[in-house]
N, C-alpha and C positions, 0 to 999 in steps of 0.2 A: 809256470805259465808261459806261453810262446807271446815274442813281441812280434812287430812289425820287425825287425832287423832276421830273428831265426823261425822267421815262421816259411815252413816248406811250401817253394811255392813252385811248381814246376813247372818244366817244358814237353811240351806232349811232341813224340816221334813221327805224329803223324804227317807232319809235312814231310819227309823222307819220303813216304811209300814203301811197299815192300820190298825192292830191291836197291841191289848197288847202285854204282856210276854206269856199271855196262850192262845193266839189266838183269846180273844174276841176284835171283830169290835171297835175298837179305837171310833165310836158314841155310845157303851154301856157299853163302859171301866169306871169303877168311876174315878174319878178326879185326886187321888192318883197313878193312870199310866201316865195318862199325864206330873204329876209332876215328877217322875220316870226318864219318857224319857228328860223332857225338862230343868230336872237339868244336865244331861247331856250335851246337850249343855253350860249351864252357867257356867259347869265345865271345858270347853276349852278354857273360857275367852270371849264367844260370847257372848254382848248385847244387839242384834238386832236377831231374827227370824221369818223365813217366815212362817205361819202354811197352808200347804199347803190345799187346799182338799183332795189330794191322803194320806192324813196323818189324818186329822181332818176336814169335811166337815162342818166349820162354819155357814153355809146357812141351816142345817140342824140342828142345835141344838136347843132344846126349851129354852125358855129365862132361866129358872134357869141352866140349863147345862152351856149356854153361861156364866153368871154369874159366874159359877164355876171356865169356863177357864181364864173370868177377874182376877179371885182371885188366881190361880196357875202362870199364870205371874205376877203378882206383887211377889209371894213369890218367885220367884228365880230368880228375878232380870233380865225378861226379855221384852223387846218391841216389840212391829209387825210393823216393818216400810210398810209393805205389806204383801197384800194376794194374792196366785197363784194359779189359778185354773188347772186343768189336765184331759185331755180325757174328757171336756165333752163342746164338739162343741155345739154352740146354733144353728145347722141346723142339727145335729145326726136325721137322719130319724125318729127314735123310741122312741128318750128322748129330744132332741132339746127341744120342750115346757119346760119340766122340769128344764133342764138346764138353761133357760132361768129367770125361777123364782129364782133358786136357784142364780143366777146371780146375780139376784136384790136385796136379803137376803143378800148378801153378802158384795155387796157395803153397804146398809142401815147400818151396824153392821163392816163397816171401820172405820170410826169416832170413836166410843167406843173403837175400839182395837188401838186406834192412827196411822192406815197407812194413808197413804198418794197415794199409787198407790192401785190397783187390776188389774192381769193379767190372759188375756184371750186368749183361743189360737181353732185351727181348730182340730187339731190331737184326735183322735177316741180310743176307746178300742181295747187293744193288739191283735191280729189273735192271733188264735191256733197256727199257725206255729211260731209268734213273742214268744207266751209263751216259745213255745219249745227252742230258739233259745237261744248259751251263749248268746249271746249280742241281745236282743231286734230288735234292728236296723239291726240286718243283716237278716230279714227276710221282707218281702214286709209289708207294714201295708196300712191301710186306705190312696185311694185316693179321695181331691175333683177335681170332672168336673169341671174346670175349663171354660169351654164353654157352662158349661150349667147357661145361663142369668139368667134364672126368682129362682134357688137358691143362686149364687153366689147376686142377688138384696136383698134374706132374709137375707142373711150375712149380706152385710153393715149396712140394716134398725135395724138388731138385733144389732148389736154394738152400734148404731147409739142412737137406745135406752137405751141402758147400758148408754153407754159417757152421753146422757142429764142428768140419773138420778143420774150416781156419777157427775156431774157439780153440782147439785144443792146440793150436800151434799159435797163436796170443794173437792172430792178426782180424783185422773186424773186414764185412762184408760191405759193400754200395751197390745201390741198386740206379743204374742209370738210368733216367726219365727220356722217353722218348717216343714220338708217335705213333697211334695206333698199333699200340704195342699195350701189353695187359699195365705198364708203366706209361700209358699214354695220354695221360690229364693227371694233374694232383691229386686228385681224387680217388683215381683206380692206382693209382701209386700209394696214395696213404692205405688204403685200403691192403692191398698187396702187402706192404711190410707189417702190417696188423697181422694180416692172417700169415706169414712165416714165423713170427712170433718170436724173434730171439735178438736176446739183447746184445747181438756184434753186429746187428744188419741196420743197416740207415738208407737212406735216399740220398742221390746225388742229383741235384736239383739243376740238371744241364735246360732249364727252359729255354737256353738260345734252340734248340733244338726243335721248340712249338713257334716260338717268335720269329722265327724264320718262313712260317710258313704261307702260303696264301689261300689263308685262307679265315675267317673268324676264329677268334681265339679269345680265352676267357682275360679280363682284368690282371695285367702284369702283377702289380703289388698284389692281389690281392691271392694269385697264385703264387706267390712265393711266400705267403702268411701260410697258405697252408702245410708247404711243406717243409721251410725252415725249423720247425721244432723236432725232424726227425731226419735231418740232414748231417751225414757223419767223412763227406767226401764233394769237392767239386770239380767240376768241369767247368769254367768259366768262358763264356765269350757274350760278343755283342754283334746286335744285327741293327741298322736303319730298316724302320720299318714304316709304309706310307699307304692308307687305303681310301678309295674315292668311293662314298658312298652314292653318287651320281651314276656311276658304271659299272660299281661291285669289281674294281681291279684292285691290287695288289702288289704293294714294289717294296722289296727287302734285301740288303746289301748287306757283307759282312762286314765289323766295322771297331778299331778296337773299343774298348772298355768305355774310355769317356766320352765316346762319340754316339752311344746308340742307344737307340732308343728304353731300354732298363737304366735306371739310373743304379749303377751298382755302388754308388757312396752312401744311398741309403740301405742298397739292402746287406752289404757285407754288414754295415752298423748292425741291424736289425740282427741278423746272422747272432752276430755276437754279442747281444743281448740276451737270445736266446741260450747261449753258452756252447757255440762250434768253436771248435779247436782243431779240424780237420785240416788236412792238405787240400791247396788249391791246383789242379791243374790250366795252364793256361794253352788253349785253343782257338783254333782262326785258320778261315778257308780264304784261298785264292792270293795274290800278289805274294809279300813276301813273308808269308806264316811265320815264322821262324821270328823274325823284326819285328812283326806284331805283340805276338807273344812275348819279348824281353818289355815292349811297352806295357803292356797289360803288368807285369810284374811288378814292376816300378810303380804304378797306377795304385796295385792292390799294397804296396807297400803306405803310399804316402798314406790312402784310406786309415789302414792298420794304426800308423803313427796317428793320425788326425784324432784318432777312437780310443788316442789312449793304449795303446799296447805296443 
């Protein structure tokens, strides 16, 4: 059974970005940036990291690059209890196909890195308008049709094919929750991993991703009842979130763990009530992500101990 002391609780890459210090594409960076950025993390006491694709597209490196990355995690003392994929939906009009392969490079080369999940999610590359936006999310992004059958059937079958092929290489699938995406309420989430049907596929239950938003949003707790009994991977973050019903405005700030508005001391309990054993990823936008994220760890550690484990 995982305690609080070895339960994997990682750092997501994505405060990096995708490139180095002088802007070269983190896939033509030599080895020696990678190790740069990812002693930083081992420098806030993290020994568990996600390497995201929005940070280092693993699915894309040629086997001696890969090899490279092998040999910079062992020197700084880091593991990949998972790998998350970002923006690149396996039904994207234009890149879906690719996506798709890249998908499958990616579980193949889980094993090697020692994860145990890979997460996979709907949400599309940023609009113009989301560029422009402080915050990402307060601008419209990528919807799917939800009614439209014969894509929403490529979805599942694409999953579907993911799930079998990390089944046969022992690693489980997540399906990240996030808006106006066929994963974009618990509901169309729960529903979604019913119909793929296969017992390595779970929900990643990233609700900072709806809490964030401005705009009505169903019952915290009562969203995360739904999808905690089928949750096998997380994304962890917190937002302040504040709405005046006098003017129908909207104010939501990111914010680590114990500060915002999810109380996550009940719902990690609750969590594991229901019996998750999964890796936590820890995540946080703006100031210093990075700092946030070692807080949130510590955060989810005392919980962990608190709950008995």
């Amino acid at each position: 059974m995982r305690t609080a002391e070895n339960w994997p609780v990682a750092a997501n890459m994505l405060s990096f970005g995708a490139t180095a210090a002088d802007g070269t594409p983190n896939l033509d960076a030599p080895a020696e940036s990678w190790q740069a950025q990812l002693q930083q993390v081992a420098d806030l006491g993290f020994t568990h990291v996600d390497p995201t694709d929005a940070w280092l597209s693993i699915g894309e490196l040629t086997d001696s690059r890969f090899g490279d990355l092998l040999g910079v995690l062992t020197e700084t003392g880091l593991t990949v209890p998972s790998v998350s994929t970002t923006r690149r939906s396996v039904v994207d009009t234009r890149h879906g196909d690719d996506y798709l392969r890249l998908g499958h490079a990616i579980i193949d080369r889980a094993p090697e890195l020692g994860a145990e999940v890979v997460s996979f999610g709907f949400m599309q590359a940023l609009t113009p308008a989301q560029q422009r936006a402080l915050w990402f999310w307060l601008a419209d992004g990528h919807h799917d049709d939800v009614d439209d059958t014969a894509t929403y059937a490529l979805a599942v079958s694409r999953i579907q094919e993911l799930a079998d092929h990390a089944r046969d290489v022992g690693v489980q699938v997540s399906l990240e929750m996030y808006e106006d995406t066929y994963l974009g309420t618990p509901d169309l989430a729960v529903r979604f991993a019913h119909d793929v049907g296969r017992d390595n596929v779970g929900l990643n239950p990233d609700l900072g991703n709806l809490v964030r938003l401005h705009r009505p949003i169903e019952d915290i707790p009562t969203m995360f009842e739904k999808v905690l009994p089928l949750t096998n991977f997380w994304h962890i973050k917190n937002y302040t979130r504040d709405e005046d019903p006098a003017t129908g405005s909207y104010a939501t700030h990111p914010t680590p763990l114990v500060q915002g508005v999810v109380n996550y001391r009940a719902v990690i309990r609750r969590a594991l009530e229901l019996g998750f054993e999964g890796v936590f990823v820890c995540e946080h936008y703006g100031s210093d992500s990075l700092g946030v994220a070692a807080l949130n760890r510590d955060y989810i550690r005392e919980v962990l101990r608190g709950a008995g484990r």
